[in-house]
C-alpha positions as CSV (number, residue, x, y, z in Angstrom):
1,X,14.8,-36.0,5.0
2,X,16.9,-37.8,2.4
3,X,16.3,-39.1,-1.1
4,X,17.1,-42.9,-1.5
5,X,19.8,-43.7,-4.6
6,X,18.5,-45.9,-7.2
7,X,20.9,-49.2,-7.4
8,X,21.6,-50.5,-10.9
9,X,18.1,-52.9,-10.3
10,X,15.9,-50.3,-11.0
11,X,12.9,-52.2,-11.9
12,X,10.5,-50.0,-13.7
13,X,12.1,-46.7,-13.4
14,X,12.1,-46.2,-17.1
15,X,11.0,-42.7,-18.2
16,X,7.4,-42.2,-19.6
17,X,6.8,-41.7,-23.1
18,X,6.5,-38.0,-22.6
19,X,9.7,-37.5,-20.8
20,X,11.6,-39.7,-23.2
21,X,11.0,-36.8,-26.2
22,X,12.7,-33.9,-23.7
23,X,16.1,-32.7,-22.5
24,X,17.6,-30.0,-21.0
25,X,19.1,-27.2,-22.8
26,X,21.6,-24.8,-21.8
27,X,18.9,-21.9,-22.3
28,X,17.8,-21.5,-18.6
29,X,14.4,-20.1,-19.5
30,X,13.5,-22.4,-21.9
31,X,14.0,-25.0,-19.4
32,X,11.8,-23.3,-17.0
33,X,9.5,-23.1,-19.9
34,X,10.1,-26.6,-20.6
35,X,9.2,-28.1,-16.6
36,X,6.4,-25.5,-16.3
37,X,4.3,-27.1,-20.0
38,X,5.3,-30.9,-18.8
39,X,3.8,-30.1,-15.1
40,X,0.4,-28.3,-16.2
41,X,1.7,-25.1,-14.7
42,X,0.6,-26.7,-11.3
43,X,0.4,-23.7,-9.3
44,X,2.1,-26.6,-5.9
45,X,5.5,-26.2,-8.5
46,X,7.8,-23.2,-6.7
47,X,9.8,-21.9,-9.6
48,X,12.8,-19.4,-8.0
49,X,14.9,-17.3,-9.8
50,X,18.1,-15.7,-8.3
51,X,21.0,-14.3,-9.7
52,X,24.6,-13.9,-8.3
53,X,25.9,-10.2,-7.9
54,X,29.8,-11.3,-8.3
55,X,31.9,-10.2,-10.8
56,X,31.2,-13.7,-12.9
57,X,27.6,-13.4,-12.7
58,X,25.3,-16.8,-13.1
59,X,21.5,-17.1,-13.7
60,X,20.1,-20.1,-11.6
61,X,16.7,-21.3,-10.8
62,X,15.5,-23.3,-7.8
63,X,12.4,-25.6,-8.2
64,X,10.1,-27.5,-6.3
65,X,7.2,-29.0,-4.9
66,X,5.2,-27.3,-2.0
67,X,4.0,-30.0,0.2
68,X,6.2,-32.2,-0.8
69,X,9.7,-30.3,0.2
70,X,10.7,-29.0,3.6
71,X,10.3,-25.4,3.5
72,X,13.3,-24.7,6.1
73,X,15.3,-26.5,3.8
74,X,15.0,-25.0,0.5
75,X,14.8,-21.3,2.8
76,X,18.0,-22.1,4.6
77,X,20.5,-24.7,3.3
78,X,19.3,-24.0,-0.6
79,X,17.8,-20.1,-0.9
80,X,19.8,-19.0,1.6
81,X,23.5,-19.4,0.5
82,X,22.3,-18.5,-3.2
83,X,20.9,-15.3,-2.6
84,X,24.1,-14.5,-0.1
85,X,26.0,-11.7,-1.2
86,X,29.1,-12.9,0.6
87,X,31.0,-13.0,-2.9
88,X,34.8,-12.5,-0.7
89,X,34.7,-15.9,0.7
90,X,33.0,-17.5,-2.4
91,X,34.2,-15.9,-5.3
92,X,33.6,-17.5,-9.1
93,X,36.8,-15.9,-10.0
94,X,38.8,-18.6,-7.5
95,X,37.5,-21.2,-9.7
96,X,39.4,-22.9,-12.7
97,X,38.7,-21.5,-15.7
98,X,36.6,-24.8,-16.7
99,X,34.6,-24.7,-13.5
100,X,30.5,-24.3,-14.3
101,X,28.2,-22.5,-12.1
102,X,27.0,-25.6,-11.0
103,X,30.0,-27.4,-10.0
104,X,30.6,-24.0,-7.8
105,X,27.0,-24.2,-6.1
106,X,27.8,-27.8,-5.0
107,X,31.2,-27.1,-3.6
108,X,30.9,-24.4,-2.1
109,X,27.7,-22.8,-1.2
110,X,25.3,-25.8,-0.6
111,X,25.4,-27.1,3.0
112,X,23.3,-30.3,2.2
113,X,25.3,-33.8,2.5
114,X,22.8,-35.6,-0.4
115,X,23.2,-34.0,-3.7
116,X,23.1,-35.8,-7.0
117,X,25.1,-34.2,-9.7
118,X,24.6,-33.7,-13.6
119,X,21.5,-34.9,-13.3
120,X,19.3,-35.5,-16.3
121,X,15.3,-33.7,-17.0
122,X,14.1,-37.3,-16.3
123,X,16.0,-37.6,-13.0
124,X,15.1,-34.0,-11.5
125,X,11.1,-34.4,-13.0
126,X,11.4,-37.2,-11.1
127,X,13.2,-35.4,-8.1
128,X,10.4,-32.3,-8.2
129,X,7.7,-35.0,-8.0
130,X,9.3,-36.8,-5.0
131,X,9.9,-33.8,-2.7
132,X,13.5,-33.0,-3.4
133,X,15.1,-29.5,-5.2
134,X,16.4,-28.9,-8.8
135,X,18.8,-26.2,-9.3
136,X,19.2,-25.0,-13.1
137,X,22.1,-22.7,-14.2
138,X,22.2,-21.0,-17.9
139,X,24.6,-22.3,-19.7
140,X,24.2,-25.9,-18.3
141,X,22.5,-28.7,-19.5
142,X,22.0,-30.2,-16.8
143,X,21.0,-29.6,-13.3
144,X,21.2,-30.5,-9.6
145,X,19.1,-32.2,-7.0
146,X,19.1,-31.4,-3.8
147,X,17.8,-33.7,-1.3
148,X,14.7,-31.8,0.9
149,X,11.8,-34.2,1.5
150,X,10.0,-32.8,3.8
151,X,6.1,-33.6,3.8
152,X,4.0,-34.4,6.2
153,X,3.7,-38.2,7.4
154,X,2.2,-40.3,10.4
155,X,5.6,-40.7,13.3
156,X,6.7,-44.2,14.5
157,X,3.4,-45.5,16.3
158,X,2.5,-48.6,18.1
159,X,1.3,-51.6,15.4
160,X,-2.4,-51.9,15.4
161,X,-2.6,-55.1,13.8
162,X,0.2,-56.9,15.7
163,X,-0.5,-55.9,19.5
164,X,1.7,-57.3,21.9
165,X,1.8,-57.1,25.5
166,X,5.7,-57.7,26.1
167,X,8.2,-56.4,23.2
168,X,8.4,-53.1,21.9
169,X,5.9,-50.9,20.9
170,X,7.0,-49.3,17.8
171,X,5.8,-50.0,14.3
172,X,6.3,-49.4,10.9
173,X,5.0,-45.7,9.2
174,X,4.1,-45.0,5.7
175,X,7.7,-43.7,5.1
176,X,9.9,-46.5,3.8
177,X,13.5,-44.2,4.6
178,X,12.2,-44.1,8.7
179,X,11.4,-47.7,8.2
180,X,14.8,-48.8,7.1
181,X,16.1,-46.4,10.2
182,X,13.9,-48.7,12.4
183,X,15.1,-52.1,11.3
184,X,18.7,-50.9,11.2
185,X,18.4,-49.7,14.6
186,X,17.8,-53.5,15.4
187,X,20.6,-54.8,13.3
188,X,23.7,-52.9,13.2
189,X,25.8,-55.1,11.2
190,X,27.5,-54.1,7.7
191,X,26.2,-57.5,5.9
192,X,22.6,-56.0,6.4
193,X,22.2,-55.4,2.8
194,X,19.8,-53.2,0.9
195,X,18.6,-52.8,-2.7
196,X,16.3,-50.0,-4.1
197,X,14.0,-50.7,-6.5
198,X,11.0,-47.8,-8.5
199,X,8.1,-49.9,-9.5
200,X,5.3,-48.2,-11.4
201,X,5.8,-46.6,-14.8
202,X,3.6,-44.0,-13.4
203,X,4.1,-43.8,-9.5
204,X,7.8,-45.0,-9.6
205,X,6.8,-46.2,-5.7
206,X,10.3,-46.6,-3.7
207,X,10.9,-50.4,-3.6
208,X,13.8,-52.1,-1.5
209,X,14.7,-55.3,-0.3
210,X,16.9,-55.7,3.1
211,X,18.4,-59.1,3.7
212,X,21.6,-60.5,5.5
213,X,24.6,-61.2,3.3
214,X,26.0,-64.4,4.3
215,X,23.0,-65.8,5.7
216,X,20.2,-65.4,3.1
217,X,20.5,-67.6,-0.1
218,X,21.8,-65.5,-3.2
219,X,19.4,-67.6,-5.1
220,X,16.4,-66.6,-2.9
221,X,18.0,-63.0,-3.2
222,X,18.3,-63.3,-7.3
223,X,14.4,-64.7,-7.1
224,X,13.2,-61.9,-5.1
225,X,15.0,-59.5,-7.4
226,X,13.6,-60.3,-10.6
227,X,10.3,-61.4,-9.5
228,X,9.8,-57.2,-8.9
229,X,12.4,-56.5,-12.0
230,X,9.6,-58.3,-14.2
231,X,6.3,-56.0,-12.2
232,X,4.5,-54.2,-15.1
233,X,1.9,-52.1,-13.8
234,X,1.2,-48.6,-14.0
235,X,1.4,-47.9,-10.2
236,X,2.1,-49.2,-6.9
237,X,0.4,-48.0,-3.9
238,X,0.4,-50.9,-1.1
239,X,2.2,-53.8,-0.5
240,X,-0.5,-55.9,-1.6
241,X,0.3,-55.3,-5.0
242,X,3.4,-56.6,-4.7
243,X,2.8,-59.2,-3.0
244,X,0.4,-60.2,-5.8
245,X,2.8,-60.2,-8.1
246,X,5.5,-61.9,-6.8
247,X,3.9,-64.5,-5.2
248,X,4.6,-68.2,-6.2
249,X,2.4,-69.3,-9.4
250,X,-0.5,-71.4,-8.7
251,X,-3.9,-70.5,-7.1
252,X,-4.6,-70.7,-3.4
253,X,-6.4,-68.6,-0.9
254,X,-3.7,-69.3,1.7
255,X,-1.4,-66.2,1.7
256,X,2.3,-67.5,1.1
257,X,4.0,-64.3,1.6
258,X,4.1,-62.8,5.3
259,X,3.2,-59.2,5.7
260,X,4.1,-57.8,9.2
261,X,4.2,-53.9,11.1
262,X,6.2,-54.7,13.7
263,X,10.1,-54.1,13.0
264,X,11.3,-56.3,15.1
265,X,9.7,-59.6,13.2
266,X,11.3,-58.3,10.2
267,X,14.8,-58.0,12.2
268,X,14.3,-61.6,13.5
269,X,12.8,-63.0,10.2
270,X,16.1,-61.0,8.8
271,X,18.2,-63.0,10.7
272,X,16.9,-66.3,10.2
273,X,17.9,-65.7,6.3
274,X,14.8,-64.2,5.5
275,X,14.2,-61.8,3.0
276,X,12.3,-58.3,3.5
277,X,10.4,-56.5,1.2
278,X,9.7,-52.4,1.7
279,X,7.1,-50.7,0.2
280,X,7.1,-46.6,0.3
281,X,3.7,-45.2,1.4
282,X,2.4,-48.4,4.0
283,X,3.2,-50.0,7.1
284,X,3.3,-53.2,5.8
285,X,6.5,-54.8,5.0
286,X,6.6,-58.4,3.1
287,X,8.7,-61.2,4.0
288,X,9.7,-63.8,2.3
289,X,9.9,-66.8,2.1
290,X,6.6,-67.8,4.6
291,X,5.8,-70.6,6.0
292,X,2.2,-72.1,7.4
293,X,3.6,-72.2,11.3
294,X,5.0,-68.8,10.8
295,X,1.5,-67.5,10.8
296,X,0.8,-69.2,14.1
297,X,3.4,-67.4,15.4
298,X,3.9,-64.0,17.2
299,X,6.4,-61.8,18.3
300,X,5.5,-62.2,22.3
301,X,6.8,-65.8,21.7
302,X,10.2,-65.0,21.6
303,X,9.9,-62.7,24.5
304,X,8.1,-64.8,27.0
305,X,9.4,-67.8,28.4
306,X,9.5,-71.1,26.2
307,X,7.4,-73.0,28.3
308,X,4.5,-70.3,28.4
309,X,5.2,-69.8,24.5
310,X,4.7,-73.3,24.1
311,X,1.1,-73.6,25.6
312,X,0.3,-70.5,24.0
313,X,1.0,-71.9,20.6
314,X,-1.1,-75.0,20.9
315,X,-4.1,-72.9,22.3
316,X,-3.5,-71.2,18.8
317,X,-3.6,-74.4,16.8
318,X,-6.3,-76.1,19.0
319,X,-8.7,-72.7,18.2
320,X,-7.7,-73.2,14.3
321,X,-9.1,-76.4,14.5
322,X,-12.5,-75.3,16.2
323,X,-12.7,-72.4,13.7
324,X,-12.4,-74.7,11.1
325,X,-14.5,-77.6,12.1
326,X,-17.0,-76.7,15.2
327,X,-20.1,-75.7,12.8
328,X,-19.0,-79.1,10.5
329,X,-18.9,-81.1,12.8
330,X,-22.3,-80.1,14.7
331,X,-23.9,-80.1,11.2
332,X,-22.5,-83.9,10.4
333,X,-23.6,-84.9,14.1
334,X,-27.1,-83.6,14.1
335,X,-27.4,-85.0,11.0
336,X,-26.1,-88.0,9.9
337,X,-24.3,-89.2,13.2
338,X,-27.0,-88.4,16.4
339,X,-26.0,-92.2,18.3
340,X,-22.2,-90.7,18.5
341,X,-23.9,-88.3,21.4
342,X,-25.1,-89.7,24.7
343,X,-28.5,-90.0,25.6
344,X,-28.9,-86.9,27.5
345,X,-26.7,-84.6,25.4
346,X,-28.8,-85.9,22.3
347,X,-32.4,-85.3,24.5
348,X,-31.3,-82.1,24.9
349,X,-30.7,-81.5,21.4
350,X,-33.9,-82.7,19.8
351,X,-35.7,-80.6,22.5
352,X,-33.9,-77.5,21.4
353,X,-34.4,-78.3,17.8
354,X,-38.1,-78.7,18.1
355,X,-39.7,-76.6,16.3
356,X,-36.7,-75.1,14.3
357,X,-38.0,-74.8,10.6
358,X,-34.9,-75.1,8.7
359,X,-31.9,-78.1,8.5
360,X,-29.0,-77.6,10.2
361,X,-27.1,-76.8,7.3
362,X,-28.9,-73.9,6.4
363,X,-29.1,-72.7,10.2
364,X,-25.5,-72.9,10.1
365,X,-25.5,-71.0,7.4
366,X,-27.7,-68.3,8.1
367,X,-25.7,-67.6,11.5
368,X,-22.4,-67.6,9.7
369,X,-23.5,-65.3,7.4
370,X,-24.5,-62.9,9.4
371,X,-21.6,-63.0,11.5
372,X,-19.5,-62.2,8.6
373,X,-21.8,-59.0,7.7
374,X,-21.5,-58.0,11.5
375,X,-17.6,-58.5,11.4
376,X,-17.2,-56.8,8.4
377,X,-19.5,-53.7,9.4
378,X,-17.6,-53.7,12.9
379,X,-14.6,-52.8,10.3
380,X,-16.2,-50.6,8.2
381,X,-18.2,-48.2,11.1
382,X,-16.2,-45.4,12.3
383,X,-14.2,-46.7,15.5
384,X,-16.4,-45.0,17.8
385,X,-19.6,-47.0,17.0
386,X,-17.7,-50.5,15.1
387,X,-17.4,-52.1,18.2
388,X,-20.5,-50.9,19.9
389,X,-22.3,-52.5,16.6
390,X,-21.0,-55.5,16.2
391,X,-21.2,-56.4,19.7
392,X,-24.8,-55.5,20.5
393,X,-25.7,-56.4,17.2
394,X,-24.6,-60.0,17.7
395,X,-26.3,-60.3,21.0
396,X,-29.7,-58.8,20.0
397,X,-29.9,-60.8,16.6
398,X,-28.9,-64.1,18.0
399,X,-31.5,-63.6,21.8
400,X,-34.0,-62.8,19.0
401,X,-33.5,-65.4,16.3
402,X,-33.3,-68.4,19.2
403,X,-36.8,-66.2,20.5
404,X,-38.2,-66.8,17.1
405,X,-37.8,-70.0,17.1
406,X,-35.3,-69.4,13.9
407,X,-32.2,-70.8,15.5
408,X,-31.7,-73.1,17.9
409,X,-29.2,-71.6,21.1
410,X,-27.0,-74.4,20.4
411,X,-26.0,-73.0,17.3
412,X,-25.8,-69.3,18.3
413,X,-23.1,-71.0,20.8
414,X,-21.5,-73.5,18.2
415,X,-20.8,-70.3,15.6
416,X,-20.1,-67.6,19.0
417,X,-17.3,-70.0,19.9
418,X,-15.7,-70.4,16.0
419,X,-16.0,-66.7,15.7
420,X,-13.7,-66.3,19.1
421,X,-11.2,-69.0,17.8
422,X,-11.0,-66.8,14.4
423,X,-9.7,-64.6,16.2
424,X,-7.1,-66.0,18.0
425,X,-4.9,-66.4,15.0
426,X,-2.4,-63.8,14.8
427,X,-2.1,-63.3,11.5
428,X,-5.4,-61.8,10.0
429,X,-4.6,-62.9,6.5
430,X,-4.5,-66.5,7.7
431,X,-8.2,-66.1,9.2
432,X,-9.5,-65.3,5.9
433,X,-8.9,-68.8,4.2
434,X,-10.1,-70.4,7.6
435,X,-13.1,-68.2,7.0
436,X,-13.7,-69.5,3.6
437,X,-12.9,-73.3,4.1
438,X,-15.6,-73.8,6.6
439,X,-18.3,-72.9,4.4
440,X,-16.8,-75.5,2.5
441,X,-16.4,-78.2,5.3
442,X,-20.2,-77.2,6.0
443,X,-21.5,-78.4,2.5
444,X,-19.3,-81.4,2.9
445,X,-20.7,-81.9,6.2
446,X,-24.5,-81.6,5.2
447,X,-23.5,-83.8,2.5
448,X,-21.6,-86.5,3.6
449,X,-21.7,-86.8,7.0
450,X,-18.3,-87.4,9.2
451,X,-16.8,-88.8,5.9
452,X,-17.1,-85.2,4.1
453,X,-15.3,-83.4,6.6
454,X,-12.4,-86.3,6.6
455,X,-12.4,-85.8,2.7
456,X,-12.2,-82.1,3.1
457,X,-9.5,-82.0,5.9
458,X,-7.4,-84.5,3.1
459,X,-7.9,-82.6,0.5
460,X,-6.9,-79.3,2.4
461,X,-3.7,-80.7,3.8
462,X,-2.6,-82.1,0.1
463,X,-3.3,-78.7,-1.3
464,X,-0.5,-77.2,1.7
465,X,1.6,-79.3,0.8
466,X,1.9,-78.7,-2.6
467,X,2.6,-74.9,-1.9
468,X,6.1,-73.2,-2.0
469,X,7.0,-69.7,-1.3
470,X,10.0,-68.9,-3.1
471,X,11.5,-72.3,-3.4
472,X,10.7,-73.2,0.4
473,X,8.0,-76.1,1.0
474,X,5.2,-74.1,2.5
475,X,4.5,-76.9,5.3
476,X,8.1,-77.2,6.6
477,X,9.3,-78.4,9.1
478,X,6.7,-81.4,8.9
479,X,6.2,-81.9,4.6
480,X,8.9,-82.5,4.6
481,X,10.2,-83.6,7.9
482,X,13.0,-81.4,9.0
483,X,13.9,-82.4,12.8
484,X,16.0,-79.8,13.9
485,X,13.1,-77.0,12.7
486,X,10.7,-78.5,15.1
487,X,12.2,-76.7,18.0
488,X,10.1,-73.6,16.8
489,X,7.5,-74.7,14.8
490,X,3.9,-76.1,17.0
491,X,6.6,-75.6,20.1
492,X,9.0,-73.4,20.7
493,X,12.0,-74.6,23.1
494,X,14.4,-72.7,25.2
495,X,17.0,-69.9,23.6
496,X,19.4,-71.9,24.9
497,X,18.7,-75.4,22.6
498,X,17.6,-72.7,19.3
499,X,20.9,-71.5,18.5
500,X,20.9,-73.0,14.8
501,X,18.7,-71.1,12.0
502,X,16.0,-73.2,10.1
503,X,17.1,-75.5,7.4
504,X,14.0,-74.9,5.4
505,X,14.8,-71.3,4.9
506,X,18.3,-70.8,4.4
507,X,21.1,-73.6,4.7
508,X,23.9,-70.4,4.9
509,X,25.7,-70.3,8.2
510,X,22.9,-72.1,10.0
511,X,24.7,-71.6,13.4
512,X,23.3,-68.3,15.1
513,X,26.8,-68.2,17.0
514,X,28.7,-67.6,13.9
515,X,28.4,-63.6,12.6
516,X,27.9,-63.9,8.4
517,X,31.2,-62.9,7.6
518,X,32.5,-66.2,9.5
519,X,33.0,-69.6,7.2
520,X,30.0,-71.7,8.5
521,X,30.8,-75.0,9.7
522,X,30.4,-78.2,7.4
């Protein structure tokens, strides 16, 4: 497996304080010394020591990690051809007087295309730690790297999170090189751009960000860039790090960066002048910038027809509304507002409440509460018995709380049918806000009635509009209006009328007919 190349934006790949106060010599064993006191002596660090039997004898040294390196490559395209006693066809002696050891290893007996040369005690510490092979020579101070990454990883696998019942099945793995193979596979055009990135002082994680010169905005590109240049942390190990840090400033609990498993959102987000953000060691790759109808949105959209895409959309934003406002609004009615309801709806109401010792607030509450707690140990339980638990565990607590006289059955069905229309929103990071708002709109609604949740819904809408991500008004295309976006925002119309990219992300070559390299039209 290769080893990525740093660009020149290399984020926080300084060396640690401990590093910075060590070199390499050109005494071989005191640079095996050297390696072995910085490591610990871990007893995972393969230290090899072969000589050459020609008649210009070297001293080298392989190193590296077990576990991390591929054992048939340091055997048989490293070991191999430096143990071979095939001195005829490789003879030092052919060499210019001024050629080194190592110079001769990497010309002419190391079969590997990724190799980086002269490289420094920080670079190959770095290398050991990250699965490839150091070669040391005596005499050199210096040493090479030899690309052999090589551990053991989880293959290409259908998304979990993202399920779909048209479109591919492959998602992203926890190995950022096969994820970059994946959206390249989509996208095989030269002006797909990439940039590597370490972040962490400590875990120097593999950072890169793909995007489409020509179409993306270099000043969204620039942004991106030195939002994760400026990242001082001590170690990255998911996304959501990142995406903490380089989010927009200013709090909200509405997620403004989109996070996604599926390649093929990130090739069409790609495409539409997005930006893509990949992290080494998750499935989870950040795009940016997001808007609030993008998270309405999913990737069976685009591959059903625009018609059915369209009805499935609104279904989306109809059960948004519901999640947000069904227990509200039942609290507000019941409340404040009972000659809204017809006789007989409202006859049948007071007979179910009879008897009920607590408001309706605080029956709302109670049942929304321990929803959450059966939702969140449905996630926690092993798969085998989640499901099982939260399932039974909602019909046997809710029969025996409307038994007990505890709850009324109105309400087990007002807070059964907000907990379906949660779950209709695609993105799960966009139900947790909903989540938390309508505990909100709840207190508002015991409060105040019908004016509360009108209050609530203002405030709420103000606060989305006053969100960007990365420059980009977060409630485009309607705050502000942008026309020509509407054809795929709460609709989505026919390929054949979408042909121009949205405005709101990237004014660049907005026609989808024109390739990047291409002037776009004025």
């Amino acid at each position: 497996m290769p080893f990525m190349k740093s660009s020149n934006q290399t984020g926080q790949s300084q060396p640690s304080k401990v590093n910075e106060r060590h070199a390499l010599t050109t005494n071989l064993h005191d640079n095996i010394q050297l390696i072995q006191t910085i490591l610990g002596n871990s007893p995972d660090i393969v230290i090899r020591e072969c000589r050459s039997d020609g008649e210009n004898k070297f001293e080298a040294v392989v190193i590296y990690a077990t576990g991390l390196s591929d054992a048939a490559i340091v055997n048989q395209f490293i070991m191999a051809p430096l143990l071979s006693n095939n001195q005829d066809e490789h003879s030092i002696s052919e060499l210019p007087p001024l050629a080194d050891p190592l110079d001769f290893i990497k010309r002419k007996l190391l079969p590997v295309g990724e190799i980086i040369d002269k490289a420094s005690f920080d670079t190959i510490l770095a290398g050991i730690l990250s699965g490839d092979t150091a070669i040391l020579c005596q005499g050199n101070d210096y040493g090479l790297l030899v690309a052999s990454k090589g551990w053991e990883e989880r293959g290409v696998q259908e998304p979990t999170s993202q399920t779909v019942i048209r479109g591919p099945k492959e998602g992203f793995s926890e190995n950022i090189v096969t994820n970059i193979a994946l959206v390249r596979r989509k996208i095989k055009d030269p002006n797909l751009w990439l940039e590597h990135f370490h972040v962490g002082l400590v875990t120097k994680t593999n950072v890169s960000i793909m995007y489409m010169k020509g179409i993306a905005l270099e000043k969204a590109v620039k942004e991106v860039r030195d939002r994760i240049e400026r990242i001082q942390i001590d170690g990255i190990l998911e996304s959501g790090y990142i995406e903490e840090f380089i989010q927009d400033k200013g709090f909200t609990i509405f997620p403004t960066i989109y996070n996604t498993e599926r390649p093929d959102v990130i090739a069409a987000g790609l495409l539409e002048g997005r930006i893509a953000i990949l992290i080494d060691g998750t499935p989870f790759t950040l795009l940016v910038p997001a808007l609030f109808t993008q998270f309405f949105q999913s990737a069976e959209d685009y591959y059903q027809r625009s018609d059915i895409s369209t009805l499935t959309r609104l279904l989306r934003y109809a059960a948004l509304m519901v999640a947000l406002l069904a227990p509200p609004l039942y609290i507000a009615i019941t409340t404040y507002h009972q000659d809204m309801l017809p006789p007989g709806i409202l006859i049948s109401l007071i007979a179910q409440r009879e008897g009920i010792p607590f408001p309706a607030f605080i029956e709302a509450f109670l049942m929304e509460v321990t929803f959450e707690l059966l939702r969140e140990a449905g996630i926690r339980l092993p798969r085998a018995v989640g499901q099982s638990i939260s399932i039974v565990g909602a019909l046997v607590i809710g029969q025996a709380a409307v038994q007990a006289g505890i709850v009324s059955a109105v309400m087990v069905i007002v807070v059964s049918i907000t907990a379906i229309s949660s779950f209709v929103i695609p993105a799960y990071n966009m139900g947790i806000p909903i989540r938390i708002l309508r505990f909100g709109m709840m207190a508002l609604a015991a409060s105040f009635g019908l004016f509360g949740i009108v209050a609530g819904i203002i405030l709420i809408v103000q606060h989305l509009c006053h969100l960007r991500s990365f420059g980009v008004y977060y409630m485009s295309p309607y705050a502000p209006v942008i026309p020509e976006d509407k054809k795929d925002a709460g609709i989505r119309v026919s390929w054949r009328d979408m042909l121009s990219r949205p405005r709101s992300v990237s004014r660049q070559n907005p026609i989808r007919e024109n390739s990047p390299t291409q002037d776009p039209e004025p």
